[in-house]
N, C-alpha and C positions, 0 to 999 in steps of 0.2 A: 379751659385756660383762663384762668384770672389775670386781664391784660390789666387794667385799673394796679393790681398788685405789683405784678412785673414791671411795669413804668416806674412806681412809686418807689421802688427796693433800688432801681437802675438810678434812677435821680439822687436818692438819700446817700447809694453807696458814692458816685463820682463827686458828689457835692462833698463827701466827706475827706475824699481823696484831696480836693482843692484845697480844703481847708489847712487838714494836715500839711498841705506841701507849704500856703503861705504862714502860717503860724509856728511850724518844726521844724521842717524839712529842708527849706527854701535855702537858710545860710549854710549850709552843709552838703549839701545834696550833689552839687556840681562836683565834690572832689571825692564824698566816700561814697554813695550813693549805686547801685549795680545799675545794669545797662534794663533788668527789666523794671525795676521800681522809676529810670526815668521815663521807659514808654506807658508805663501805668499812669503814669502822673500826665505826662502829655496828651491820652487817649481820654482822661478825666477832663483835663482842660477844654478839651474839643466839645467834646458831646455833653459837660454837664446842662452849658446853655440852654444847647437844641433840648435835653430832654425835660427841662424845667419847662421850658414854655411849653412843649405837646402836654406836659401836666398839669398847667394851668389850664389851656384853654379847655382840654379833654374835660377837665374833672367841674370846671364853672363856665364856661361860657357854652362851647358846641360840641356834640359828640355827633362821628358820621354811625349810621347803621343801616344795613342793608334788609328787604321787605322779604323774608324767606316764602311767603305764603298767599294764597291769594284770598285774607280771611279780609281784607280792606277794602279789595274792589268795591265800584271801579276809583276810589278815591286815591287807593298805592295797590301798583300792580308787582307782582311776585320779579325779584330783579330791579326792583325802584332803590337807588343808595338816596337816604336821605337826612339831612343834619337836624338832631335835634337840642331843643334850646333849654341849657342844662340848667339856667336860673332864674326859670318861671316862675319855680314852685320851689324856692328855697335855696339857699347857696350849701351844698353838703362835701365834706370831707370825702378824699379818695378811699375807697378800700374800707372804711367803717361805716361809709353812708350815715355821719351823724348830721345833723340838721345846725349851722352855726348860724342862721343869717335867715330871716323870713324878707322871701321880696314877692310872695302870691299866694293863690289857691286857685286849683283847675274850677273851668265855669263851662258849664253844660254845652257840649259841643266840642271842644278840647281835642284834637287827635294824640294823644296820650302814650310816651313808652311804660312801661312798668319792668318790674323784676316780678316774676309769679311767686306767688307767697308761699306756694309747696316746694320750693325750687328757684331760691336766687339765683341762680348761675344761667337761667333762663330768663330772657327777655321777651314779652309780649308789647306788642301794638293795638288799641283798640281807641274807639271814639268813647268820652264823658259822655253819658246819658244821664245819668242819676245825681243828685249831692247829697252829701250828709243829711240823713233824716228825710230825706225824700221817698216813695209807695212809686214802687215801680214794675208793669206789667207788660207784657208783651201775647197777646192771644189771637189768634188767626191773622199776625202779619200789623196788627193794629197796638202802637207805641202808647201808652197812658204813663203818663206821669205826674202822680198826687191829683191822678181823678181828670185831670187834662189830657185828651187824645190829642197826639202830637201830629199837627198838618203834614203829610205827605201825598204831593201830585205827581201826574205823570208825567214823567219826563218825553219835552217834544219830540226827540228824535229816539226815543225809545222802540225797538223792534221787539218780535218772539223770541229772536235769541239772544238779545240785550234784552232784557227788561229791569232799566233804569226805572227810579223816581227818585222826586225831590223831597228831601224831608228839611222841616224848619226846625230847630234846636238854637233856642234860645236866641243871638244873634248870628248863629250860625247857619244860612244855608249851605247844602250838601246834596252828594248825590249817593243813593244808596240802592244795592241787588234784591230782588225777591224771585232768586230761579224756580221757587219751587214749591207753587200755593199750597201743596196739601202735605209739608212738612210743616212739624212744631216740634217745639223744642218746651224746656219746662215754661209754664205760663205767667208761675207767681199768683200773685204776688209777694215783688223783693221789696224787705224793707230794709232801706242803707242805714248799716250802723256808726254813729257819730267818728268821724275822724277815716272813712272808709267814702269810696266812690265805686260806684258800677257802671262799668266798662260795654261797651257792645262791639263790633264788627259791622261794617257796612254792607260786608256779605252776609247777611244776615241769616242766611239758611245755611252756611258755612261757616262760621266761627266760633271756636270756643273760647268762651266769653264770660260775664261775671253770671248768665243765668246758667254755666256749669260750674266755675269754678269760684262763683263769690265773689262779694264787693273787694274791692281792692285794698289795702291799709295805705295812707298817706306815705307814710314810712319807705313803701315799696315804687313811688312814684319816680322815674328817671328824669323826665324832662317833657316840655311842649314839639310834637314834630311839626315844623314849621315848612321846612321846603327842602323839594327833589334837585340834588345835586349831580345826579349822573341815574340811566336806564342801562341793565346788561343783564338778559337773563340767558345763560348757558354761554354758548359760542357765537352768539347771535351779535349783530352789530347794535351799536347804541340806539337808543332811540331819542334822537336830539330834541322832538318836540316836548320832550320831558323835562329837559335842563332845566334848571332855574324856577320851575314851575312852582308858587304857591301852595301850602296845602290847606283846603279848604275845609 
């Protein structure tokens, strides 16, 4: 379901209903007018506000989405709702996703939504590793980037069945998974092509990421995910120390 679409059609049609009523309708309407063209027109008056602004804010400033996966751990846990901030990386039109307005570009570290390039209609979550033109490897659990291994310690309160550590990304510290020393995944060396980012997962032995599915296209960038507005995974109660929580 194209919600982006559905809003956009629901706003254009009731906005035009207004319009029609104050520019046609309006001196006439009271006397010849049927009884469903005035509830049409009255149901238009209601909701076109409300649905104007969910399309403003939706489409440029915050969109909520929910963490279907536990490809993020422990940074967003599967059940995490959380807002992301739609005018990082450029102010874009609803439904054609055109680019009218530059206000950024993602910087290494970034928890990043996307649309998957094989597959708009799907949305992905992963952390900026890579930028444009950046040699980017991953081999036994060890991050290189343009020839720089990227600092990762262990995390103090890391257990056998947490195994946390810290990883530095650029000015981002983070905390990122390695459940599973003697998986690998392809090694690379990715070379990111101009206008394209590579994506990782902080589950790192868990996510499919840009070293299965490719640098990302700019184009396909949704927004910055910035912070966890509500926790609810199944039937379970909230998990309130989540609320409001930054994402790092």
């Amino acid at each position: 379901m194209n919600l982006a679409l559905i809003l956009t059609v629901l706003t254009l049609f009731s906005g035009l209903i207004v319009a029609l009523d104050k520019l046609v309708w309006h001196s006439s309407r009271q006397k010849k007018a049927s009884m469903a063209l005035l509830t049409l027109v009255e149901y238009a008056r209601s909701f076109f506000p409300v649905l104007l602004f969910v399309l403003v804010i939706r489409s440029f400033v915050f969109e909520p989405f929910r963490i279907p996966s536990g490809s993020m751990m422990p940074t967003l846990l599967q059940g995490d709702f959380i807002f992301v901030k739609k005018y990082s990386y450029g102010l874009r039109l609803p439904v054609t996703e055109s680019k009218i307005l530059e206000t950024g570009a993602p910087q290494r570290g970034d928890v990043v939504v996307f649309r998957l390039p094989s597959d708009s209609s799907i949305n992905y979550i992963k952390r900026v590793v890579g930028l444009p033109g950046d040699v980017v490897s991953y081999n036994r659990h060890v991050l290189t980037v343009n020839g720089e291994v990227i600092p990762l310690d262990p995390h103090p309160h890391a257990t056998p069945s947490d195994p946390r550590f810290i990883e530095q990304l650029g000015d981002r510290s983070h905390e990122i998974l390695i459940l599973n020393e003697n998986r690998e995944g392809p090694p690379g060396p990715f070379e990111v092509p101009e206008g394209h980012y590579f994506m990782m997962g902080d589950n790192r032995d868990n996510s499919t990421d840009s070293r299965f599915i490719g640098s990302i296209p700019e184009t396909h960038l949704v927004g910055e995910a910035v912070r966890i507005w509500m926790h609810m995974d199944g039937l379970s109660w909230p998990r309130w120390e989540r609320i409001g929580d930054k994402i790092q």
